[in-house]
C-alpha positions as CSV (number, residue, x, y, z in Angstrom):
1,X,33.1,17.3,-9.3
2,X,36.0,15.2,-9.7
3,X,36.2,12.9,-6.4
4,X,40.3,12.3,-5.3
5,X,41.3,10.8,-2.8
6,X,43.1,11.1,-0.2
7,X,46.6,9.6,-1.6
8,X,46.4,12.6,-4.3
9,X,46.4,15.6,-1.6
10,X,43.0,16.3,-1.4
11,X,41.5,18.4,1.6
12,X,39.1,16.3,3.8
13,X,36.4,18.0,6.2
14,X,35.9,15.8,9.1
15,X,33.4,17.8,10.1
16,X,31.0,16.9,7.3
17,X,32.4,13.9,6.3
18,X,33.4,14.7,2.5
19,X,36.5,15.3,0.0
20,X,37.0,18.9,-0.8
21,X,36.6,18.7,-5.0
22,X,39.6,20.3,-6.7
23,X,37.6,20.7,-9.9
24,X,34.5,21.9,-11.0
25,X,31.0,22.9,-8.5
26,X,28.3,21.6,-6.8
27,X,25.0,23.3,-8.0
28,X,23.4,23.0,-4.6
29,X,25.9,24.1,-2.0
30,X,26.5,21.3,0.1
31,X,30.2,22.4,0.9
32,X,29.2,25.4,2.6
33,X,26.3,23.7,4.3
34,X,26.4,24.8,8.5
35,X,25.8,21.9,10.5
36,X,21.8,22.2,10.6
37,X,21.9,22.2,7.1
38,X,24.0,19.5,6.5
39,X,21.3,17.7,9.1
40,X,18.7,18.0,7.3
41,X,20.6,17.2,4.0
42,X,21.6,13.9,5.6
43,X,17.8,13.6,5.9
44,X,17.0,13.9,2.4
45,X,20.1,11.9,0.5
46,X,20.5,8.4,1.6
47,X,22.9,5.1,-0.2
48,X,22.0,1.7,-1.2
49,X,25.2,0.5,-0.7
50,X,26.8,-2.3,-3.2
51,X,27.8,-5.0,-0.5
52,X,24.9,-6.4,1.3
53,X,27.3,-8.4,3.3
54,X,29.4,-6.1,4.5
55,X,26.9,-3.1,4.5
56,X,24.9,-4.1,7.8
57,X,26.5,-4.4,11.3
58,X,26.8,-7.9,12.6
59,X,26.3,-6.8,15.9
60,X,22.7,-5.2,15.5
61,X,19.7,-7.0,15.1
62,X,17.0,-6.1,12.6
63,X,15.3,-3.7,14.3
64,X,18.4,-1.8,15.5
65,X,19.5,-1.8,12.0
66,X,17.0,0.0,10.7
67,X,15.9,2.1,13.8
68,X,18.7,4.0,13.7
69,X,18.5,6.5,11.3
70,X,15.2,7.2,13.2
71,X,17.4,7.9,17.1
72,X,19.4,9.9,15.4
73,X,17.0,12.1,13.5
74,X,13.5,11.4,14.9
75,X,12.1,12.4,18.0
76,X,9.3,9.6,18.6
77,X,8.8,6.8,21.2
78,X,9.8,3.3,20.9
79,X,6.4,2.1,20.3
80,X,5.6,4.5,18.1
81,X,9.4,3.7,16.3
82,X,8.6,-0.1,16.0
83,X,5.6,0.4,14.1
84,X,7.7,2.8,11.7
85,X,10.5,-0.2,11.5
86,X,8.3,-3.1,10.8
87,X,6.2,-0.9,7.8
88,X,9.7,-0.3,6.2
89,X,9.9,-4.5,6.4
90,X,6.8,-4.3,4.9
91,X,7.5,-1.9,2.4
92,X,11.0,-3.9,1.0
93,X,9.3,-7.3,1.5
94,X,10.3,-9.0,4.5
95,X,8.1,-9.9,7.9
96,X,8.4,-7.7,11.4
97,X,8.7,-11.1,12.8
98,X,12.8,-11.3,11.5
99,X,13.4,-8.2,13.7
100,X,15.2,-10.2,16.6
101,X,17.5,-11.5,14.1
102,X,21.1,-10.4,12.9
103,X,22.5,-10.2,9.2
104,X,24.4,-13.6,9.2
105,X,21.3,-15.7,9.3
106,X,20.1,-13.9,5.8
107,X,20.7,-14.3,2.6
108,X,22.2,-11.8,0.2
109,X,18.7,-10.5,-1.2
110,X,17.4,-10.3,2.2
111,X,19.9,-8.3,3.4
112,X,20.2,-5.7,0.6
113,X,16.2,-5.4,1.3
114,X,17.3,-4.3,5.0
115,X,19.7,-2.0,3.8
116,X,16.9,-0.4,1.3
117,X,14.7,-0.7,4.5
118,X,17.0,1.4,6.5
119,X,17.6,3.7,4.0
120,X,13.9,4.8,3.0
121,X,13.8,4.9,7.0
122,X,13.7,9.2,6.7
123,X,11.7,9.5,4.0
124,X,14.6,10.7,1.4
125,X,13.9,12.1,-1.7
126,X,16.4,11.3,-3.2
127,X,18.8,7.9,-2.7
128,X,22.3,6.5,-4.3
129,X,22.1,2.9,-5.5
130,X,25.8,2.1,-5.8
131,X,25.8,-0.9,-7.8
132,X,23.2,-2.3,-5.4
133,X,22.7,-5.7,-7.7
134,X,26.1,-6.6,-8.2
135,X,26.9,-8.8,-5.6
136,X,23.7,-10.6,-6.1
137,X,22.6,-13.9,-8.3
138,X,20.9,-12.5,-11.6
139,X,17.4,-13.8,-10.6
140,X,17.7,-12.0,-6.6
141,X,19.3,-9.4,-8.6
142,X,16.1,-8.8,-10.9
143,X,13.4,-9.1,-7.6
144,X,15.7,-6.1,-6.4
145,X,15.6,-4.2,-9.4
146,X,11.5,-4.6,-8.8
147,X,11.3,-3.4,-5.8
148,X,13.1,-0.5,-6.5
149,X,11.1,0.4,-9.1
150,X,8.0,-0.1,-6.7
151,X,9.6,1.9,-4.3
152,X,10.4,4.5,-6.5
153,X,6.6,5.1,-7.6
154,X,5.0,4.3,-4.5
155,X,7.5,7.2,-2.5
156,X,8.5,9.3,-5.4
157,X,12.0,8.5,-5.2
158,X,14.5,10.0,-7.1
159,X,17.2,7.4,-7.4
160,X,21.0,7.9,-8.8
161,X,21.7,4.4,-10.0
162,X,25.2,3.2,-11.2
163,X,25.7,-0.2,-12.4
164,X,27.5,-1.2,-15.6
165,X,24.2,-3.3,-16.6
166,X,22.8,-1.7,-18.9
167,X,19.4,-3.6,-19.4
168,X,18.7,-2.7,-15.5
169,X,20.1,1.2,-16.3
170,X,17.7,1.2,-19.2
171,X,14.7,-0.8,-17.1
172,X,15.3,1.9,-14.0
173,X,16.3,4.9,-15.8
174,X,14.9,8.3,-17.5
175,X,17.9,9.7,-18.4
176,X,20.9,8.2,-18.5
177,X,24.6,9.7,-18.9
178,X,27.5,6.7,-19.7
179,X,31.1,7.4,-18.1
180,X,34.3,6.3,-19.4
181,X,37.3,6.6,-17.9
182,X,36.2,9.1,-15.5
183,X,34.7,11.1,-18.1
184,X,30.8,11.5,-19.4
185,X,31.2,10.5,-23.0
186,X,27.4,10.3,-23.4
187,X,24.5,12.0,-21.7
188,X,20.7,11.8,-22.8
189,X,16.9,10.5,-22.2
190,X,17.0,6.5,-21.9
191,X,15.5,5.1,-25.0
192,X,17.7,7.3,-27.3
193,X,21.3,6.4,-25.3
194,X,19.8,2.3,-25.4
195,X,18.4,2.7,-28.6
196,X,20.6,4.9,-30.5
197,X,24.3,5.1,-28.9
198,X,26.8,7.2,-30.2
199,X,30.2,6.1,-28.3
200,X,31.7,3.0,-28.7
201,X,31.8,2.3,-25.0
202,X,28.1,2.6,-24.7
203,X,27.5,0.0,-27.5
204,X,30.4,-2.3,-25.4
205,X,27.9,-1.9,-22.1
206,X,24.8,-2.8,-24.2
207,X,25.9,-5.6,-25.4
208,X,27.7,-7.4,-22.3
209,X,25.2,-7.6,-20.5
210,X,21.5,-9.9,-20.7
211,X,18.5,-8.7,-20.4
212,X,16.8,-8.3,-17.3
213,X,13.4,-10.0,-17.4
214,X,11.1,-7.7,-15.2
């Protein structure tokens, strides 16, 4: 599914919140979802955005932060929602006891932990990590990449990761497909894309980047 935007003419359903793709299909149909659906979809798929600074509301505290995925979707009791909240601290990393405090007074790493927080909030299955280390120093950047991986065996994640590192593609990933200029010019299990590229970009990614030391 090609993703235009808006300046090109593409339809947008404010109702679900998406671009209408002018090329190719969704396998599941997520288009045609009715609003329960699309509920319970919302459920399942959560982001990691790539901005830990500007990803979190400065207004909300902590425990708002992450609590909110929970008002909107779970029908449970405050005490019963703070318990939920501070084992989702737990889970990324962090103490219960920063959950008075707002997003300016963290650094970068801590706040891409609340953000991971408030995404496993629902349980997903399945999560978007948009460049999630990017905007991080390489060392934060690799304790991320850990806890992901933790996360990922200890919930069963399955995780679509994009990043332009390859070392933390090839560290995260089991298959692996490499775009280039909007295309996929290479598609196939991890060790043989790292090991044995075929495009030219591929072998341009894999050698820009230093290894990530797990």
């Amino acid at each position: 599914m090609r993703n235009v935007g808006r300046e090109a003419g593409s339809k947008h359903d404010p109702a679900n919140g998406q671009a209408a793709p002018d090329h190719g299909e969704v396998v599941r149909p997520v288009l045609a979802a009715g609003h329960s659906e699309m509920r319970r979809l919302r459920r399942d798929m959560q982001i990691i955005f790539q901005d830990p600074f500007g990803s979190l509301d400065p207004r909300m505290n902590v425990e708002d932060i992450i609590s909110e995925p929970l008002v909107i979707h779970e029908s449970m009791g405050l005490t019963a929602r703070r318990v939920r909240v501070a084992e989702l601290l737990g889970a990324v990393g962090l103490d219960p006891s920063v959950l008075p405090r707002f997003p300016h007074e963290f650094s970068g790493g801590q706040r891409q932990r609340i953000g991971i927080a408030r995404a496993l909030a629902l349980r997903p299955k399945f999560m978007v990590a948009d460049e999630p280390v990017s905007a991080l120093d390489v060392s934060v950047g690799a304790q991320i990449v850990n806890l992901l991986a933790q996360l990922q065996r200890e919930f069963g994640l399955t995780y679509l990761f994009i990043s332009h590192s390859m070392p933390v593609v090839r560290y995260l990933a089991t298959r692996i497909a490499v775009m280039y200029r909007g295309k996929m010019v290479e598609v196939g299990e991890a060790r043989q894309i790292t090991g044995q590229p075929q495009h030219p970009y591929t072998r341009t990614l894999l050698g820009a980047t230093p290894e990530i030391t797990a």
